[in-house]
C-alpha positions in Angstrom: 93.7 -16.1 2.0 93.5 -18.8 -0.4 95.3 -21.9 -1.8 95.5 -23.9 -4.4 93.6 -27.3 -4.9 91.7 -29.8 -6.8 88.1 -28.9 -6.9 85.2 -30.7 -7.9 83.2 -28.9 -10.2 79.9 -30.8 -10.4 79.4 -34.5 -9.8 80.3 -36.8 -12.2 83.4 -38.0 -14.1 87.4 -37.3 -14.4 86.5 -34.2 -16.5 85.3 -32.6 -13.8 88.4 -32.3 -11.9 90.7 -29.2 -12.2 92.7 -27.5 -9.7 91.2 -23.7 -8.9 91.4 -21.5 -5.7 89.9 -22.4 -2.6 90.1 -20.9 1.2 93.4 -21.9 3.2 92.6 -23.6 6.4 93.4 -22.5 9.6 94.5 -24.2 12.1 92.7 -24.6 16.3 95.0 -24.5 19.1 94.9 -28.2 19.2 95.6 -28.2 15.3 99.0 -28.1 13.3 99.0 -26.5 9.1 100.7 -28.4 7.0 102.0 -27.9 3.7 101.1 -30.8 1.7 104.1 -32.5 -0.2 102.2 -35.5 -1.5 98.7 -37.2 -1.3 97.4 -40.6 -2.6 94.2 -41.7 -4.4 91.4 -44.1 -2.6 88.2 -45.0 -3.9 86.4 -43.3 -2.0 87.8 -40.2 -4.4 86.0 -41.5 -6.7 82.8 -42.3 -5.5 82.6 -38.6 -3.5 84.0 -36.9 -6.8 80.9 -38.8 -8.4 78.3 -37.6 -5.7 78.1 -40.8 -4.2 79.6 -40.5 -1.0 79.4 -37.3 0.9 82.1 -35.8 3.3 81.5 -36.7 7.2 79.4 -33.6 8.7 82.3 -31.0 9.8 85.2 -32.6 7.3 86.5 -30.4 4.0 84.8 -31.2 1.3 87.7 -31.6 -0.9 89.3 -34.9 -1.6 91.6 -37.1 -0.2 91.7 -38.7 2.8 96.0 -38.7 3.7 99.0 -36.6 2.8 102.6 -36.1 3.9 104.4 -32.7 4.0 105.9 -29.8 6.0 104.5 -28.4 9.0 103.9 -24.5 8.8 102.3 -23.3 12.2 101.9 -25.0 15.7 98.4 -24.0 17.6 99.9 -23.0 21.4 97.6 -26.4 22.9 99.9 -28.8 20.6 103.3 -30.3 22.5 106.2 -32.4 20.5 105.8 -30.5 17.1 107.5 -27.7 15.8 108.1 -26.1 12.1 109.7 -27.9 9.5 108.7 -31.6 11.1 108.0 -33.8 8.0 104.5 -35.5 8.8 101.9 -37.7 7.5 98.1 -38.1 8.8 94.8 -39.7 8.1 91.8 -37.0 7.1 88.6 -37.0 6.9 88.9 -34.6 3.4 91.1 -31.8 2.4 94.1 -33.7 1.4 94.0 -32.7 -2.2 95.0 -29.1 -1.7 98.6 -27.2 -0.9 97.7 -27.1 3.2 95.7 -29.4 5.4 94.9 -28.9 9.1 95.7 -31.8 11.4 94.6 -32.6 15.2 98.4 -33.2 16.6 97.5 -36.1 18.2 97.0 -37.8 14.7 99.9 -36.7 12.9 102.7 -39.6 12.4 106.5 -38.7 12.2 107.4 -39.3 8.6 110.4 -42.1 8.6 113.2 -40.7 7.8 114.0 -43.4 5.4 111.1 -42.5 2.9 110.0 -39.8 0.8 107.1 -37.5 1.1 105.5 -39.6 -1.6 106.4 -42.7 -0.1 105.0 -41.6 3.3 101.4 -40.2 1.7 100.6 -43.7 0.9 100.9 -44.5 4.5 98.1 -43.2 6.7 94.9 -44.7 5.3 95.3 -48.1 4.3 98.3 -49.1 7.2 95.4 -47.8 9.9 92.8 -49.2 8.2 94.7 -52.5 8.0 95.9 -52.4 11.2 92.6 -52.0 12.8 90.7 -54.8 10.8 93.7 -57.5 11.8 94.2 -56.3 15.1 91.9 -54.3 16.4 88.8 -56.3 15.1 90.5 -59.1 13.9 92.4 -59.6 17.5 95.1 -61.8 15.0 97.4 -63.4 17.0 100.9 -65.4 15.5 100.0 -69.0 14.4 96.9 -68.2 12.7 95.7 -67.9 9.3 93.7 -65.0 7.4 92.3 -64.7 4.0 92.6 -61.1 2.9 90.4 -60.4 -0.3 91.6 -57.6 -2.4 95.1 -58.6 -2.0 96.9 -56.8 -4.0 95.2 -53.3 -3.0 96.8 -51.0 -0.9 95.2 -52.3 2.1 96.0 -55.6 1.2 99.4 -54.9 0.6 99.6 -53.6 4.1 97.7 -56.1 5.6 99.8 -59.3 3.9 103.1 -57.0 5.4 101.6 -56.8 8.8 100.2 -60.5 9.0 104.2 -61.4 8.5 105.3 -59.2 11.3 103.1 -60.8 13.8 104.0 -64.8 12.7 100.5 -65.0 11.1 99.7 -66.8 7.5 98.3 -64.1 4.8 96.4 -65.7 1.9 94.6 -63.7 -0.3 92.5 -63.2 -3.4 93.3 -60.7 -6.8 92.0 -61.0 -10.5 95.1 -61.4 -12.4 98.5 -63.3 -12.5 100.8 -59.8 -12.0 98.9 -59.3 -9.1 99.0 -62.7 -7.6 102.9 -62.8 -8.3 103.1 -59.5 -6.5 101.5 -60.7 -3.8 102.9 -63.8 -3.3 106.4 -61.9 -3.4 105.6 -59.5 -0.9 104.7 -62.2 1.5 101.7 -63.8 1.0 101.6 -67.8 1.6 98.4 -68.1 -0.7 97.1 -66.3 -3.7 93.7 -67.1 -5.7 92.6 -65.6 -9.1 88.6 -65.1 -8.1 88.0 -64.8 -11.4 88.8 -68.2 -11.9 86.1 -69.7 -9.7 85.0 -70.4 -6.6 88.1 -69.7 -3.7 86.6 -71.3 -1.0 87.3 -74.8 -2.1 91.3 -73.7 -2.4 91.3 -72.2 1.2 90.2 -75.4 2.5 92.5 -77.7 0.6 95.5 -74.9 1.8 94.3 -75.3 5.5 93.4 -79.2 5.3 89.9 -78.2 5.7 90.2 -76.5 9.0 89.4 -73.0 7.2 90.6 -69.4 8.0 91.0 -68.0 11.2 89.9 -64.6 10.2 88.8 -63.0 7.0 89.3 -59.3 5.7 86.9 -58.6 3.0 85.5 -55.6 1.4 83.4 -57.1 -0.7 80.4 -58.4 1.0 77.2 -60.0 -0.8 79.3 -61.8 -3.4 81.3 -63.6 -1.2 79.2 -64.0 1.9 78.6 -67.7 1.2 81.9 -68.7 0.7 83.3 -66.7 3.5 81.3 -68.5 5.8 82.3 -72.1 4.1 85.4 -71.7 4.8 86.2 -70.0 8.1 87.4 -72.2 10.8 86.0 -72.8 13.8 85.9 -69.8 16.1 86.4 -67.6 12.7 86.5 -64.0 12.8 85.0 -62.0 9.8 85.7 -58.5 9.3 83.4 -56.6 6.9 85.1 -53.7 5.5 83.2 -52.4 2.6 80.3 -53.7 0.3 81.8 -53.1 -2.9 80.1 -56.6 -4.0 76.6 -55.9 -3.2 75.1 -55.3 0.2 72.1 -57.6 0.2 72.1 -61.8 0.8 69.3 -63.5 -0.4 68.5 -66.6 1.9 71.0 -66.3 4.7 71.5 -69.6 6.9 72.4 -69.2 10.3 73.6 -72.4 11.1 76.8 -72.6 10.2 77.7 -69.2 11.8 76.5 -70.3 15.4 77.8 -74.4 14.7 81.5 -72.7 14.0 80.8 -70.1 16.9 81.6 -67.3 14.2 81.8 -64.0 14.9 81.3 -61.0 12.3 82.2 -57.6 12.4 81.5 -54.4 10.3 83.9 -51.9 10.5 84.8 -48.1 9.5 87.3 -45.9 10.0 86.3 -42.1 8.5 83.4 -41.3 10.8 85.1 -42.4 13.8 85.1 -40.6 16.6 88.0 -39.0 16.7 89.2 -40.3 20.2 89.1 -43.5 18.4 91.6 -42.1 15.6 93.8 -40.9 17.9 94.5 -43.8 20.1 94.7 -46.5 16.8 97.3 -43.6 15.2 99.3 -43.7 18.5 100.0 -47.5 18.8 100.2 -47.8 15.2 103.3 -45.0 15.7 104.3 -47.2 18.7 104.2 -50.7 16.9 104.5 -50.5 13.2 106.5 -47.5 12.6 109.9 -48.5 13.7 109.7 -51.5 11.1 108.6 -48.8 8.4 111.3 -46.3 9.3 114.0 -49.7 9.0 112.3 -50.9 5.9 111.0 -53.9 7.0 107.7 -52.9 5.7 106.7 -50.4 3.4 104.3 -48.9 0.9 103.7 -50.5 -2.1 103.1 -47.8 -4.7 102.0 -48.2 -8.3 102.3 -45.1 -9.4 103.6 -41.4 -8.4 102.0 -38.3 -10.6 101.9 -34.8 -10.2 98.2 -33.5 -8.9 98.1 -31.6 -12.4 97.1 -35.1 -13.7 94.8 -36.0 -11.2 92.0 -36.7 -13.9 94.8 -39.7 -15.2 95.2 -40.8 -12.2 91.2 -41.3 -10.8 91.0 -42.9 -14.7 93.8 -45.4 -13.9 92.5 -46.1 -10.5 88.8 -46.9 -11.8 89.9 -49.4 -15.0 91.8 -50.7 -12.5 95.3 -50.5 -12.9 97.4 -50.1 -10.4 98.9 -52.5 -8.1 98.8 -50.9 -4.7 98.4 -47.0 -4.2 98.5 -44.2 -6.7 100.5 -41.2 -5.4 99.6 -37.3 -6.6 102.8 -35.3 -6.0 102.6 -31.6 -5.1 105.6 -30.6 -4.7 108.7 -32.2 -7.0 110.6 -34.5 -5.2 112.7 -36.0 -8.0 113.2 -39.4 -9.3 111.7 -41.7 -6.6 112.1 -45.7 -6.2 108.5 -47.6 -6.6 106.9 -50.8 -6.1 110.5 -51.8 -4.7 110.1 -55.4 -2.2 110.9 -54.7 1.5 112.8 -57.4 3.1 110.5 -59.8 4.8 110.2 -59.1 8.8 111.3 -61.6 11.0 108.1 -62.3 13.9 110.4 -63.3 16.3 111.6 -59.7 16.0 108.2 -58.0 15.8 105.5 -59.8 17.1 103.6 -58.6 20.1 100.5 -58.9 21.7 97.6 -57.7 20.6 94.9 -59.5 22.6 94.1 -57.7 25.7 94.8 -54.3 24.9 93.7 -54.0 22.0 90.1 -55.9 23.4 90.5 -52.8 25.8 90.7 -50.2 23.1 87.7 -51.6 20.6 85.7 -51.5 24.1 86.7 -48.2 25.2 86.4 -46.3 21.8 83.7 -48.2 19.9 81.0 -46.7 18.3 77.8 -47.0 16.2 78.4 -47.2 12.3 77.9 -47.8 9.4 80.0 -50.3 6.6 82.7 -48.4 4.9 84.1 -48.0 2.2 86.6 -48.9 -0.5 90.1 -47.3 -0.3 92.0 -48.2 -3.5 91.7 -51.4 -3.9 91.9 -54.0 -5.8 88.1 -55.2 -5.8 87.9 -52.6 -3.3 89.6 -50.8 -0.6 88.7 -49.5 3.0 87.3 -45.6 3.6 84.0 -44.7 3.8 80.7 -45.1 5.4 78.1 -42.5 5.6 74.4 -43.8 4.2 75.7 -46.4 2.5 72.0 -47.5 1.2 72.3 -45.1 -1.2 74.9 -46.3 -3.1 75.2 -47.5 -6.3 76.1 -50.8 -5.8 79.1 -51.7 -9.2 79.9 -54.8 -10.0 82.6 -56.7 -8.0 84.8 -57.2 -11.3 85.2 -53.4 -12.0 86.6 -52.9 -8.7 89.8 -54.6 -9.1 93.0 -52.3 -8.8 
């Protein structure tokens, strides 16, 4: 039997994009079908629609990497799910297309507060935020992080997240809607890069102490100024290398006189134990202040998937402010880029030293760099053979 879905012809650009026939999943007995209301754009769409960036071995290879929708069956090993729940989930492909199969484990309960599109633009860059503060990052209430590609949809969700836990978000975007936006949504800090050099602001902000932690998808263009101006005991968290993967003339000392410590991270080839676990304590800690609308997704824009060539064209000039939705199914008339009301940390901050220590230890694994979601200079998704890559210029990337 088969569905409906975007298919990629042959690499290359938006042209090749058009929605044909291809075979409906089925689900494993661990495994629930969904019908897919709504999915949402990340860059690493675009660099796998180009031929750049190849599925994980086993994965769909159809775009998108999230959806929300309607589940349709229930395999007999899956417990707390029945027909009809409204869900959203982190793939690793297949989200452009009418049904997706998801391990139970990883789907999330859709807030009842939000609409399908609403909810699609959940799974990817919430986890992936999640795990590079928390996770990686192990940032704690007090401290200060710079979070580059602020205004992506990562960055959104990261600046939301850094509030909820009493932390500082500053962060970097190329233009002054952006940095509004930002600022806005909660951010303490906002730098045009395009303006210069943002190291020299982040000291002056933090009376020269630096940064406690750094989220940054960039890389080789901003390695230098990274490392000026995190603080002692700094935590860098490498998410992508959108900017170039290569530094030419790398000085240790700074890194071991400020006891730095720096981290590559990934989130598509986990493992899927891994997924699982981050997805369940994301449920436990983050989704109640979703489903209250303390937080939420910022989206830019909500389209149907029949203009899914538009939309990868508005996400590569680099458009949007936060994430681009593609809507299968006609929801109506639906609110965007609306401001939650700021979380209170007293109400929502917790712990996330030891445990999540515990997690990264039980569940880590070998990997490479990944890559961009949808974001600004770059967002979070990717990682296999990154070598390979085509390595575009930091300045296209912003969206």
């Amino acid at each position: 039997m088969n569905m409906k879905a975007v298919i990629v012809r042959q690499p290359g650009g938006v042209e090749q994009l058009s929605i044909g026939e291809y075979p409906k999943p089925q689900p494993h007995s661990d495994e629930l079908l969904v019908r897919v209301h709504a999915t949402a754009l990340n860059r690493a769409d675009i660099m796998q629609r180009e031929g750049r960036y190849p599925p994980p071995q086993g994965a769909s290879p159809l775009l998108g990497l999230e959806m929300a929708g309607v589940v349709e069956a229930v395999g007999p090993n899956c417990s707390g799910w029945k027909v009809g729940d409204r869900v959203c989930a982190l793939l690793p492909g297949g989200g452009y297309a009418e049904y997706v199969t998801v391990p139970a484990k990883m789907a999330i309960p859709m807030p009842t507060t939000l609409s399908f599109s609403e909810a699609a633009a959940i799974p990817e860059v919430f986890l992936t935020a999640y795990q590079a503060l928390f996770w990686i990052g192990k940032l704690r209430g007090g401290e200060k992080v710079l979070i580059h590609a602020g205004a992506s949809g990562v960055g959104t969700a990261g600046i939301q997240m850094a509030n909820m836990v009493g932390a500082t978000p500053m962060i970097t975007a190329g233009s002054a809607a952006k940095l509004d936006y930002c600022l806005k949504l909660g951010a303490k800090v906002a730098i045009n890069y395009k303006d210069g050099e943002f190291a020299g602001h982040i000291l002056n902000e933090t009376h020269q102490k630096g940064v406690d932690l750094i989220i940054d998808p960039i890389g080789a263009a901003y390695w230098e100024q990274n490392i000026t101006c995190m603080a002692i005991d700094g935590r860098l968290v490498l998410l992508a290398t959108m900017g170039g993967a290569s530094v030419d003339e790398v000085s240790l000392r700074k890194i071991l006189i400020k006891r730095l410590r720096i981290q590559g991270s990934t989130l598509r080839a986990r493992e899927q134990a891994y997924k699982v676990a981050l997805t369940q304590e994301f449920v436990a800690r983050v989704l109640p202040a979703l489903e209250e609308g303390r937080i939420k997704p910022v989206i830019d824009t909500v389209m149907s998937w029949e203009d899914v060539a538009e939309a990868h064209y508005r996400m590569e000039n680099n458009e949007n402010i936060g994430k681009i939705v593609l809507r299968l199914i006609e929801e109506g008339d639906e609110p965007l880029n609306e401001m939650p009301a700021m979380p209170s940390p007293a109400e929502f901050s917790f712990d996330m030293g030891e445990e999540a220590a515990e997690d990264e230890d039980q569940f880590a694994v070998l990997s490479q760099s990944s890559l961009p979601g949808d974001g600004e200079e770059a967002d979070i998704s990717g990682e296999d053979d990154e070598d390979d890559f085509e390595e575009p210029d930091p300045e296209e990337l912003e969206g």
